[in-house]
BALOBA-1460 file (C-alpha; in Angstrom, 3 decimals):
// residues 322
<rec num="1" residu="x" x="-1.969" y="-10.317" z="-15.183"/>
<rec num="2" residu="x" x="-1.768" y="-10.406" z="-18.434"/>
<rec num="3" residu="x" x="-5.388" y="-9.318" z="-20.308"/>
<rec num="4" residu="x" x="-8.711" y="-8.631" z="-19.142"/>
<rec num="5" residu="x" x="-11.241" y="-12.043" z="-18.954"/>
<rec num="6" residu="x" x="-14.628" y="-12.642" z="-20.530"/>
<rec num="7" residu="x" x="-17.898" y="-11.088" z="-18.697"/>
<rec num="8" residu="x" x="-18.751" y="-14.876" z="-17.740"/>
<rec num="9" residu="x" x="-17.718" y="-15.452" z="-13.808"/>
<rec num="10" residu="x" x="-17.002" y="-18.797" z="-12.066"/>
<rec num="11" residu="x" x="-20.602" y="-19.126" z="-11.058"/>
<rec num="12" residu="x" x="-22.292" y="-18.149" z="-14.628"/>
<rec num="13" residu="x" x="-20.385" y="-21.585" z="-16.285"/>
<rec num="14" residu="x" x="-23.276" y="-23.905" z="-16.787"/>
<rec num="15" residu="x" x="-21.329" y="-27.112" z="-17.535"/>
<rec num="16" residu="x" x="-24.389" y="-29.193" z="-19.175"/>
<rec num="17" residu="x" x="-24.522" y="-26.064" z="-21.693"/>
<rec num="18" residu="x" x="-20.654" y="-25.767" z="-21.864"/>
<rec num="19" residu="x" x="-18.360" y="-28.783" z="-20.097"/>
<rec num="20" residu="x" x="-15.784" y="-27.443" z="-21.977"/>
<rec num="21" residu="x" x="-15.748" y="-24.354" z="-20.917"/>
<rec num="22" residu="x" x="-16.596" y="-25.489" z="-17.290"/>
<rec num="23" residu="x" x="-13.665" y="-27.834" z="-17.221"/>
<rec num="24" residu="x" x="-10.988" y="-25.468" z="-18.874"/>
<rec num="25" residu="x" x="-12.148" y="-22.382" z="-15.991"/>
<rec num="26" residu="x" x="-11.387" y="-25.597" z="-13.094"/>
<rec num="27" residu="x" x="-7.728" y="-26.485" z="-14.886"/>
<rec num="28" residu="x" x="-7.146" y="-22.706" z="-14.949"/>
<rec num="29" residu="x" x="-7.212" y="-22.707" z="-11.484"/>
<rec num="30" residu="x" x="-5.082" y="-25.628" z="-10.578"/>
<rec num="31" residu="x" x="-1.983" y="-24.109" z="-11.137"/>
<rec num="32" residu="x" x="-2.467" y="-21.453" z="-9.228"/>
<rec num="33" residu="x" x="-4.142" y="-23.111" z="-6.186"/>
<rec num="34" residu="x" x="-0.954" y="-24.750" z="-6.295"/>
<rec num="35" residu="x" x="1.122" y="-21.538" z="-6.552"/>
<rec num="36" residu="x" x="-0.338" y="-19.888" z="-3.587"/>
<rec num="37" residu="x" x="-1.120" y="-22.886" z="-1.078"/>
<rec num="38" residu="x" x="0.055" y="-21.296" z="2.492"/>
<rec num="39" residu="x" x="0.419" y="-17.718" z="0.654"/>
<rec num="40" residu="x" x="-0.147" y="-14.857" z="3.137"/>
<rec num="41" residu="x" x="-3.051" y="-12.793" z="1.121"/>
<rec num="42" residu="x" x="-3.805" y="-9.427" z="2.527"/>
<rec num="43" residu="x" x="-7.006" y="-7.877" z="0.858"/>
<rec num="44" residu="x" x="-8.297" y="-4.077" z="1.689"/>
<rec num="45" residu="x" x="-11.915" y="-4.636" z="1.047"/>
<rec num="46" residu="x" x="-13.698" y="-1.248" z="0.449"/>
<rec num="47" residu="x" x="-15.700" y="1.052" z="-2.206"/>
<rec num="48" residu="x" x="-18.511" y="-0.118" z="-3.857"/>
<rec num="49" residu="x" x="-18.626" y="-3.790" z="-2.883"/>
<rec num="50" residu="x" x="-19.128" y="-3.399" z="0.106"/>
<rec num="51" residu="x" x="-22.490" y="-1.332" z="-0.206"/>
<rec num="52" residu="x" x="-23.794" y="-3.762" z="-2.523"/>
<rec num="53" residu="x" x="-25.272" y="-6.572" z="-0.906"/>
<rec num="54" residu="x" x="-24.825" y="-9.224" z="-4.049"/>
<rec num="55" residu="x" x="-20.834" y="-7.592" z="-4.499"/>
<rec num="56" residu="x" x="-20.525" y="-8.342" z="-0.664"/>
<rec num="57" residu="x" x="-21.939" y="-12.042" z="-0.718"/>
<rec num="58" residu="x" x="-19.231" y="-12.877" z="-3.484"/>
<rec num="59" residu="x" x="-16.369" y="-11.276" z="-1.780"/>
<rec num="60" residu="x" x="-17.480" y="-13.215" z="1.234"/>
<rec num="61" residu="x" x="-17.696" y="-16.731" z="-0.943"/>
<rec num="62" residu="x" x="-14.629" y="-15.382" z="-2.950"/>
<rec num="63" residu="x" x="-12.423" y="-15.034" z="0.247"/>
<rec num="64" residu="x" x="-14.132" y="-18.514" z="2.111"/>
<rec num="65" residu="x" x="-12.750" y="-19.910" z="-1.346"/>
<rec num="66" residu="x" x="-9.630" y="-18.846" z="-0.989"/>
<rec num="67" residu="x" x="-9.291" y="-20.050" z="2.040"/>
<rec num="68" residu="x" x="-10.826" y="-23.466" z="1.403"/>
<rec num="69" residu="x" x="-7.970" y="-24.230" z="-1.319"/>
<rec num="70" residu="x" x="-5.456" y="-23.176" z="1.292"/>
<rec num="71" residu="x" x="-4.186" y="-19.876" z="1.319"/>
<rec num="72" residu="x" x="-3.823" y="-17.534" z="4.478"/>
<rec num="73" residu="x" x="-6.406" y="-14.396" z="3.631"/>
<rec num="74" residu="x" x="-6.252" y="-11.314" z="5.648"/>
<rec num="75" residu="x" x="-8.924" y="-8.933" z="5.111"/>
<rec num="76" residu="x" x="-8.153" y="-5.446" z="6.254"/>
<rec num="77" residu="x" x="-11.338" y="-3.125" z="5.499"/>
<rec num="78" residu="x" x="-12.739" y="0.424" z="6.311"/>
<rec num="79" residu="x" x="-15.936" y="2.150" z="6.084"/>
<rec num="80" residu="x" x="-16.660" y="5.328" z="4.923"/>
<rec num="81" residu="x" x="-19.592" y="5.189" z="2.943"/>
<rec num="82" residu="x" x="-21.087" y="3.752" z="6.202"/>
<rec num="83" residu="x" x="-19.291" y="6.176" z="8.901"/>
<rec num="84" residu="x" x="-20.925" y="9.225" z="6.524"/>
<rec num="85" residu="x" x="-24.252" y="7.826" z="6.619"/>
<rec num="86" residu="x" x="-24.680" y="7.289" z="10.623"/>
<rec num="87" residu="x" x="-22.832" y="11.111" z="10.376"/>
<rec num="88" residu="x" x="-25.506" y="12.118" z="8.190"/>
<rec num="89" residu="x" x="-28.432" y="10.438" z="10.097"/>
<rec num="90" residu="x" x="-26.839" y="12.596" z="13.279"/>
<rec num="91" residu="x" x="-27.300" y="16.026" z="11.271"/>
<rec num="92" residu="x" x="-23.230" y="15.920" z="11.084"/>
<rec num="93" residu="x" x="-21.450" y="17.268" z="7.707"/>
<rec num="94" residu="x" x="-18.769" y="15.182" z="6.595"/>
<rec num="95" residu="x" x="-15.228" y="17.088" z="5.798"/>
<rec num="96" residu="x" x="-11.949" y="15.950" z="3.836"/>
<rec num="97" residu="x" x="-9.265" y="16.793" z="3.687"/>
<rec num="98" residu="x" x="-6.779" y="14.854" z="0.449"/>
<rec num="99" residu="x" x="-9.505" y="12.654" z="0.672"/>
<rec num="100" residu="x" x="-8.819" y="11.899" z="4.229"/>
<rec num="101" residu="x" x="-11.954" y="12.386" z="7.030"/>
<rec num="102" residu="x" x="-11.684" y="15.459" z="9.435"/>
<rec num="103" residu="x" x="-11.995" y="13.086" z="12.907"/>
<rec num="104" residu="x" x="-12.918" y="15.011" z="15.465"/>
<rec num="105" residu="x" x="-14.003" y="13.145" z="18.853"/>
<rec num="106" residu="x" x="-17.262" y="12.899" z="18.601"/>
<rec num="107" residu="x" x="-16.757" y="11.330" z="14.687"/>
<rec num="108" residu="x" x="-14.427" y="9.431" z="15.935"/>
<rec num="109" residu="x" x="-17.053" y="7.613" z="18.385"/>
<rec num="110" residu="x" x="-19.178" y="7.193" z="14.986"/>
<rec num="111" residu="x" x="-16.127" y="5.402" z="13.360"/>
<rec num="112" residu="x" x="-15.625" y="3.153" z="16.016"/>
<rec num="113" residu="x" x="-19.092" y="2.068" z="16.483"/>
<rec num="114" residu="x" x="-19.311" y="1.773" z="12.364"/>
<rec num="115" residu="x" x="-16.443" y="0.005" z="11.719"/>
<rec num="116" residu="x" x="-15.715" y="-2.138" z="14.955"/>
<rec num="117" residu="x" x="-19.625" y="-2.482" z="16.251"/>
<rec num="118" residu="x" x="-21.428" y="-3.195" z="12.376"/>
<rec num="119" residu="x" x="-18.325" y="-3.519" z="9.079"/>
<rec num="120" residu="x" x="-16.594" y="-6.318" z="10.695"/>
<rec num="121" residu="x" x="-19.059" y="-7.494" z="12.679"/>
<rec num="122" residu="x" x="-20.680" y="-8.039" z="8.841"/>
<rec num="123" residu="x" x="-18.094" y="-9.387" z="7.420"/>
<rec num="124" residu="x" x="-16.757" y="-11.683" z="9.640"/>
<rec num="125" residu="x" x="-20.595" y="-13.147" z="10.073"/>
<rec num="126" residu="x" x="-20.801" y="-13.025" z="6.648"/>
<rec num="127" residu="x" x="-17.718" y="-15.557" z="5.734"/>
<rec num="128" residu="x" x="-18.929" y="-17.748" z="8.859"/>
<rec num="129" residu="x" x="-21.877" y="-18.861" z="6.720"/>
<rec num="130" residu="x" x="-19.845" y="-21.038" z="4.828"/>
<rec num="131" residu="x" x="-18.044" y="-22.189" z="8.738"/>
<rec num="132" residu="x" x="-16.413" y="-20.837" z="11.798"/>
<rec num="133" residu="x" x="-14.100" y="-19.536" z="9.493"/>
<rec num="134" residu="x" x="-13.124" y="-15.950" z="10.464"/>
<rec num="135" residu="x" x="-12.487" y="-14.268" z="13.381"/>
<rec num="136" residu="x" x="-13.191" y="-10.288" z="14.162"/>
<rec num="137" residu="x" x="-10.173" y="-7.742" z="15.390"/>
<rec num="138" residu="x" x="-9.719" y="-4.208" z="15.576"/>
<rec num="139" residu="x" x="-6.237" y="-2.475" z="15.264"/>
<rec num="140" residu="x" x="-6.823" y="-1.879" z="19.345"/>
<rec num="141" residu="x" x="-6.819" y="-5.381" z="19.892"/>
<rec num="142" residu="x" x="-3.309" y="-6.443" z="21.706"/>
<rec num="143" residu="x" x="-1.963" y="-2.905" z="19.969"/>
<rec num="144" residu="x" x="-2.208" y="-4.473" z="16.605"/>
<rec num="145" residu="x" x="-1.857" y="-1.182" z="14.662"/>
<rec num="146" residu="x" x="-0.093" y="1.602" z="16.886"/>
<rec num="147" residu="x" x="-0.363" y="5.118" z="15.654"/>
<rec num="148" residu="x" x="0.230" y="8.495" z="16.217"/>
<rec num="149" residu="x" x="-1.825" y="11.744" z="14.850"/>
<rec num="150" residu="x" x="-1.129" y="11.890" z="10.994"/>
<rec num="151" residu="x" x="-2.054" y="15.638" z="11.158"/>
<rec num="152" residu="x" x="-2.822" y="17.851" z="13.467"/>
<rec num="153" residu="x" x="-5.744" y="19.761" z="11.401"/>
<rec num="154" residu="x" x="-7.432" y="16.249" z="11.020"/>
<rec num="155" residu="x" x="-8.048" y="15.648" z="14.523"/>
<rec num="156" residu="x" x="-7.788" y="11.837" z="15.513"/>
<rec num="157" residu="x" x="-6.675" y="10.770" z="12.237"/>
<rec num="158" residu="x" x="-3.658" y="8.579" z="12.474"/>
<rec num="159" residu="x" x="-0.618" y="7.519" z="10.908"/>
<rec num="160" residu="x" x="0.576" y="3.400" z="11.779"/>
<rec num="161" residu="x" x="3.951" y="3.356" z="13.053"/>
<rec num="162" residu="x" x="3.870" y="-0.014" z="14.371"/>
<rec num="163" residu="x" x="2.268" y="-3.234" z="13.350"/>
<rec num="164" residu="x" x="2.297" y="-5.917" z="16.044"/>
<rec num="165" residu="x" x="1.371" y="-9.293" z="13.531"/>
<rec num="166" residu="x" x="1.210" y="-11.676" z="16.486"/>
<rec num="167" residu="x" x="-2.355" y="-11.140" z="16.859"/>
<rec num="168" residu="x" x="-2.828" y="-11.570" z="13.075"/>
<rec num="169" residu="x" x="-0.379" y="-14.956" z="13.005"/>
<rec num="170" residu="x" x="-2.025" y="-16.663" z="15.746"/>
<rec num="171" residu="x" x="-5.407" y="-16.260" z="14.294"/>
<rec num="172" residu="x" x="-4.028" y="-17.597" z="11.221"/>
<rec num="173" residu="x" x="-2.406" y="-20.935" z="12.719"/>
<rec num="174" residu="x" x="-5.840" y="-21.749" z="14.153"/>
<rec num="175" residu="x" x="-7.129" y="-21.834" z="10.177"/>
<rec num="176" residu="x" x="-9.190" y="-19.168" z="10.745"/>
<rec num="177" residu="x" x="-9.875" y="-15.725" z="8.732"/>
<rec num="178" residu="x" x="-8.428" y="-12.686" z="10.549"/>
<rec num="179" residu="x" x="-10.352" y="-9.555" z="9.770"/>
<rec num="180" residu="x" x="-8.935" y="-6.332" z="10.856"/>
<rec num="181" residu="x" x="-11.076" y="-2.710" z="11.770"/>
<rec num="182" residu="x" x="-8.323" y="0.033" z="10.981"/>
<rec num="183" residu="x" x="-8.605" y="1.537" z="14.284"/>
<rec num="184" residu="x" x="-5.602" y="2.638" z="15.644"/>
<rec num="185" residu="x" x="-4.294" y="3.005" z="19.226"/>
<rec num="186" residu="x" x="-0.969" y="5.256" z="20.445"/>
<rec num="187" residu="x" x="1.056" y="4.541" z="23.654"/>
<rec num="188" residu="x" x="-1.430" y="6.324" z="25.794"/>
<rec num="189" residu="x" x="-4.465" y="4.915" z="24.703"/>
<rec num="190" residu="x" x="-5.732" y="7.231" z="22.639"/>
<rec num="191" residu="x" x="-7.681" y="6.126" z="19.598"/>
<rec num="192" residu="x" x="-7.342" y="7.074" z="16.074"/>
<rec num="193" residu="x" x="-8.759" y="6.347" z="12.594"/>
<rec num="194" residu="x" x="-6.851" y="4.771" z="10.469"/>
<rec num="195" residu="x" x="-6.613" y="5.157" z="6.140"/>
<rec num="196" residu="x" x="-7.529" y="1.722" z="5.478"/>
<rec num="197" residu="x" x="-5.345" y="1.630" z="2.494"/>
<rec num="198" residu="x" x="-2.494" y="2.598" z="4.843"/>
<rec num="199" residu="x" x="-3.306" y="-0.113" z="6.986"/>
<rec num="200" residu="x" x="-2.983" y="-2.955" z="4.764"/>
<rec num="201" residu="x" x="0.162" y="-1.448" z="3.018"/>
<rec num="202" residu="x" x="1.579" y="-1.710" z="6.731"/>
<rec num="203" residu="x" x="-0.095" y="-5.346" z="7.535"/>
<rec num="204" residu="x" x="1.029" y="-6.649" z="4.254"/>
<rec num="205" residu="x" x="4.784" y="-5.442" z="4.636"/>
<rec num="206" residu="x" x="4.857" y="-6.557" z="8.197"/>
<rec num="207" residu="x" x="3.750" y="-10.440" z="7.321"/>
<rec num="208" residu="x" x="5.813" y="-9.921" z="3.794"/>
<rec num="209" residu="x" x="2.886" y="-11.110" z="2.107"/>
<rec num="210" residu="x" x="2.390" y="-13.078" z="-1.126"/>
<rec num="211" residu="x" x="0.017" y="-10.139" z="-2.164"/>
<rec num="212" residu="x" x="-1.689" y="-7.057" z="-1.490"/>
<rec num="213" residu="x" x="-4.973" y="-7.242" z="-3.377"/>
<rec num="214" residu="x" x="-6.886" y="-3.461" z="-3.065"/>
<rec num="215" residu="x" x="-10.687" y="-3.569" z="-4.020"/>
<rec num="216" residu="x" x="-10.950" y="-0.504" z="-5.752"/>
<rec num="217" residu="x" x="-13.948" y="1.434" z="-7.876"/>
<rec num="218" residu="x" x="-11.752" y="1.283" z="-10.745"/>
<rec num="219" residu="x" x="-10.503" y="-1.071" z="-13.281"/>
<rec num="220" residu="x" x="-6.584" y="-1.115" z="-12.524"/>
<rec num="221" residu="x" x="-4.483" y="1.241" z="-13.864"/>
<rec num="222" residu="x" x="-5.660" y="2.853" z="-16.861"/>
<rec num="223" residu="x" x="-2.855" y="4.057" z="-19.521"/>
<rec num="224" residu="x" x="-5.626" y="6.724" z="-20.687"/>
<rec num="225" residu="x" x="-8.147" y="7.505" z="-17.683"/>
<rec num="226" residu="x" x="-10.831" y="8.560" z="-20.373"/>
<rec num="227" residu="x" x="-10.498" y="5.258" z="-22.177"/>
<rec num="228" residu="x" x="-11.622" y="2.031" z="-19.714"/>
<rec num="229" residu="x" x="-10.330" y="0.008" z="-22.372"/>
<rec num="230" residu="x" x="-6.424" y="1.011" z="-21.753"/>
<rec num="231" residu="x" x="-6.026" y="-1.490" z="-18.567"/>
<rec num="232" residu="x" x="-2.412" y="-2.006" z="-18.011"/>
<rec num="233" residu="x" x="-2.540" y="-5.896" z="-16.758"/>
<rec num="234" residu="x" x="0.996" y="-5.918" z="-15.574"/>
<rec num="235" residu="x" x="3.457" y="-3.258" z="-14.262"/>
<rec num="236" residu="x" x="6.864" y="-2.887" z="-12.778"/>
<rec num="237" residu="x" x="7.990" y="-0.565" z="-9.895"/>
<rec num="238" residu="x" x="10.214" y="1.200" z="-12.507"/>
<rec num="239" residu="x" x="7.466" y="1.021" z="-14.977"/>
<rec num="240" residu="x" x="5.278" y="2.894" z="-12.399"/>
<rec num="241" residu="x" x="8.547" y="6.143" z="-11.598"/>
<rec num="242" residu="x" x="8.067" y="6.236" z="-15.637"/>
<rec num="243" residu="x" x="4.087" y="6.827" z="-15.849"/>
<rec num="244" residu="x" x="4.402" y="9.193" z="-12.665"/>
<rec num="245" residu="x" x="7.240" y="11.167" z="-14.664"/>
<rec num="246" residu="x" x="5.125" y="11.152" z="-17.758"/>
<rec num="247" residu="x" x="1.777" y="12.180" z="-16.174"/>
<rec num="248" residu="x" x="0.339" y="8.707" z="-17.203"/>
<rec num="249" residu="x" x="-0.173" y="8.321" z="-13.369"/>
<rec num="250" residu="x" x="-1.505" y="11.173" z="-11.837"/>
<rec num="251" residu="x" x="-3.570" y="13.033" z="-9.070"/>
<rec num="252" residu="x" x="-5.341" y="10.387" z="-6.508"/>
<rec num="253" residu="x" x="-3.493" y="7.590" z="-8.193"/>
<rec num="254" residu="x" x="-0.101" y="9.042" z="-7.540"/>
<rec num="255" residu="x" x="-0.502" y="8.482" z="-3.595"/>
<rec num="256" residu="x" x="-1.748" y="4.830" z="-4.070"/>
<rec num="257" residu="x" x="0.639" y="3.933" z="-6.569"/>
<rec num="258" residu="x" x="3.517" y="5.169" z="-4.831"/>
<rec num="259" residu="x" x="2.277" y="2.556" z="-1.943"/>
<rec num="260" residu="x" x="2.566" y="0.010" z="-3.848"/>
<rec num="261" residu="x" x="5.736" y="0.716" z="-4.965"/>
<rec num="262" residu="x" x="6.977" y="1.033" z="-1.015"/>
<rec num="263" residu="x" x="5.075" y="-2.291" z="-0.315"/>
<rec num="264" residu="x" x="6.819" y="-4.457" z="-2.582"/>
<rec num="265" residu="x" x="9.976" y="-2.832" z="-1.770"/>
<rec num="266" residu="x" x="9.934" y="-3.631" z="2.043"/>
<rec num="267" residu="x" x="9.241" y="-6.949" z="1.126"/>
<rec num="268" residu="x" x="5.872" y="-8.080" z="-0.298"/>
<rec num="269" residu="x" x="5.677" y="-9.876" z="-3.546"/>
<rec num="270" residu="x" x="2.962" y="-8.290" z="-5.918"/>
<rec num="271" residu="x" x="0.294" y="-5.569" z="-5.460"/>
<rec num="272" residu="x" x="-3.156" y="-5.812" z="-7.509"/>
<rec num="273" residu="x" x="-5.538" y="-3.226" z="-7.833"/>
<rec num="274" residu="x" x="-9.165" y="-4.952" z="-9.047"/>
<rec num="275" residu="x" x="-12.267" y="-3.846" z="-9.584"/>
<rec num="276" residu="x" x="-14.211" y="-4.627" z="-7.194"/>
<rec num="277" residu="x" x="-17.490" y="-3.707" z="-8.675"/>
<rec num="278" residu="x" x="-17.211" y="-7.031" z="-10.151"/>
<rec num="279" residu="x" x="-18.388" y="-10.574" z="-9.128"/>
<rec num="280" residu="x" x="-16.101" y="-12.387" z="-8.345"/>
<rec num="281" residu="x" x="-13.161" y="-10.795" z="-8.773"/>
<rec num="282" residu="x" x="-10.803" y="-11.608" z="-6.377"/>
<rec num="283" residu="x" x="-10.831" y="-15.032" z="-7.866"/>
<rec num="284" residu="x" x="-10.645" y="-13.971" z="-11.531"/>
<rec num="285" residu="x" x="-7.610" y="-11.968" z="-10.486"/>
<rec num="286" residu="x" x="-6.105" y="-14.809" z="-8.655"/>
<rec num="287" residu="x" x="-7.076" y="-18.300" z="-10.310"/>
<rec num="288" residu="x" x="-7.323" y="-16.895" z="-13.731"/>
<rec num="289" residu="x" x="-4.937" y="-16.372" z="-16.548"/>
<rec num="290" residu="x" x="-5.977" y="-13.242" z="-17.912"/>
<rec num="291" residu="x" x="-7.152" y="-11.544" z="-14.380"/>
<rec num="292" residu="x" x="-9.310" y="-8.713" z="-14.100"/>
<rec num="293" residu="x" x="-6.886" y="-5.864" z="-13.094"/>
<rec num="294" residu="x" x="-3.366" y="-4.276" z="-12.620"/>
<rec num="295" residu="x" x="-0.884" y="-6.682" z="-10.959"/>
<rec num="296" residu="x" x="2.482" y="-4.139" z="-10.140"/>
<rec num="297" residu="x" x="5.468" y="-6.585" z="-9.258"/>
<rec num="298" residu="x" x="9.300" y="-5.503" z="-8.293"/>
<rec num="299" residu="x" x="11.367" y="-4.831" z="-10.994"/>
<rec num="300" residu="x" x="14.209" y="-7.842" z="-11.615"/>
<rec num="301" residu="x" x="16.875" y="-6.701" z="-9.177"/>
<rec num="302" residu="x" x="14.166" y="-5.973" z="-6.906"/>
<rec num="303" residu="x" x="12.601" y="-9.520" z="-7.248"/>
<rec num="304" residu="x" x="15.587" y="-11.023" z="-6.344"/>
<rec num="305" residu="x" x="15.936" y="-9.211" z="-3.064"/>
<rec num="306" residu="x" x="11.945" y="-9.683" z="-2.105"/>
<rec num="307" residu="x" x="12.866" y="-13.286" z="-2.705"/>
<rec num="308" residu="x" x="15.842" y="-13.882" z="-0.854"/>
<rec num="309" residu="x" x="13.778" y="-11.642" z="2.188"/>
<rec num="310" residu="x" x="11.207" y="-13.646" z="1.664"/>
<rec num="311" residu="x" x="13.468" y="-17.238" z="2.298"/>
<rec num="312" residu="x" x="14.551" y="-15.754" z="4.987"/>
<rec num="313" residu="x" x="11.642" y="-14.527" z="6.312"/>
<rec num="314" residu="x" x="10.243" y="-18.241" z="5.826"/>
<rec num="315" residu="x" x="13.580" y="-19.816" z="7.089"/>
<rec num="316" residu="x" x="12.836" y="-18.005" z="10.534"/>
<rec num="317" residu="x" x="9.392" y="-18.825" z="10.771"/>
<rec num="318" residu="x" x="10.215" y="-22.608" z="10.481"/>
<rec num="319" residu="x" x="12.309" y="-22.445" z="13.427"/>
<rec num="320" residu="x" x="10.247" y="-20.375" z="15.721"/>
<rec num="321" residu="x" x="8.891" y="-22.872" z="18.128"/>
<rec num="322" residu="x" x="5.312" y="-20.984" z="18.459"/>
């Protein structure tokens, strides 16, 4: 979107001090709530807000919200400031690899137990304050994600090459919250663990969702990494080649961006990277003029296929009798 907003959130407005202010932040939102009724949402929730317990409370009210007004969330999360603290409590080093976790089998037991057995089981409890609202899976579930070994020198790490959505529709035509573990399965049964950027690139494509929001520990996209200040609020997929050309995107973000560039080409229609050391800031991105972070959209030719895809996509979905 287009600038960064003020430091006040939606629940710092006092509207006896400021109605004004209070009532401009609700018509801000209309148009958007409008915009995105029945929108497929996919969020990656990760970093920072989720070991913060006041971060994690408004991403659970932020995504309840979201909900409430009526679009279709999916929340696709990880865990590895969580999986490297039960590994360090066990006397067990933790080892990357491009920033991907060595699995071996006995870490992969610790990533199952942390991110099926205690993340989701968090989260999902978490937005059920508010209501029986969401509803707990794991990539295992009905072969949801099916992978295969990304690489052989990091052990049961794997790569999704197969995203089975009925799980993930079904949940969402009973109006409830699907919230996905990135554990991964392959044709024999073995389990993997699963990049859980990768996996919501691969959810979101397969559902061709509205957006792809990814909770990051950064502002957006930065023009000048040294400078928090250079936030570029809105991006194209061609604008994106350019900065990786240039060097203005480079290192870690060249992997990331480059997903969202194959994300919105196989059909989904806008990637945002937020920070989400923020409260509140998936709705600041999303009912908000200015949002909080970098919104990357297809370029115009681009747009017009997603869109057409997208009808189409749509046009099938109204005649499927399920």
């Amino acid at each position: 979107m287009s600038q960064q907003s003020s430091s006040q959130t939606p629940s710092s407005v006092d509207p006896r001090r400021d109605p004004e202010l209070a009532v401009d932040v609700l018509l801000q939102a209309l148009p958007y709530i409008e915009a995105f009724r029945g929108a497929v949402v996919v969020v990656k929730f990760g970093g920072n807000a989720m070991s913060s317990p006041e971060l994690f409370d408004d991403f659970a009210k932020d995504v309840v919200m979201m909900h409430r007004v009526g679009m279709k969330p999916v929340v696709v999360h990880g865990g590895g400031p969580q999986i490297g603290e039960w590994l360090k409590r066990m006397g067990k080093e933790s080892t990357f690899i491009d920033g991907r976790r060595v699995t071996d089998a006995e870490t992969l037991e610790v990533v199952q137990m942390v991110l099926m057995g205690k993340v989701n089981a968090d989260i999902v409890t978490a937005l059920n304050t508010f209501g029986p609202v969401a509803l707990g899976l794991s990539g295992t579930d009905a072969r949801l994600l099916t992978a295969k070994a990304h690489d052989p020198a990091l052990g049961f790490v794997g790569a999704v090459t197969k995203v089975n959505p009925e799980l993930i529709t079904r949940t969402l035509s009973m109006d409830l919250i699907p919230v996905i573990a990135t554990v991964g399965v392959d044709e024999s049964g073995q389990t993997y663990n699963i990049n859980a950027d990768d996996a919501a690139t691969e959810i979101a494509q397969c559902l061709s969702a509205e957006k792809l929001i990814f909770l990051t520990d950064v502002p957006g996209l930065l023009e000048d990494v040294n400078n928090l200040d250079s936030l570029i609020p809105r991006v194209t997929t061609d604008q994106v080649r350019e900065f990786i050309s240039s060097g203005v995107i480079s290192g870690g973000m060249i992997p990331k961006m480059a997903g969202c560039i194959r994300a919105i080409e196989n059909g989904v229609g806008s990637v945002h990277l937020i920070d989400g050391r923020l409260p509140h800031v998936l709705l600041l991105e999303l009912l908000t003029r200015a949002g909080v972070g970098t919104m990357v959209e297809a370029s115009e030719p681009q747009q017009a296929q997603s869109q057409s895809a997208q009808s189409q996509s749509a046009q099938l979905s109204e005649s499927d009798p399920e």
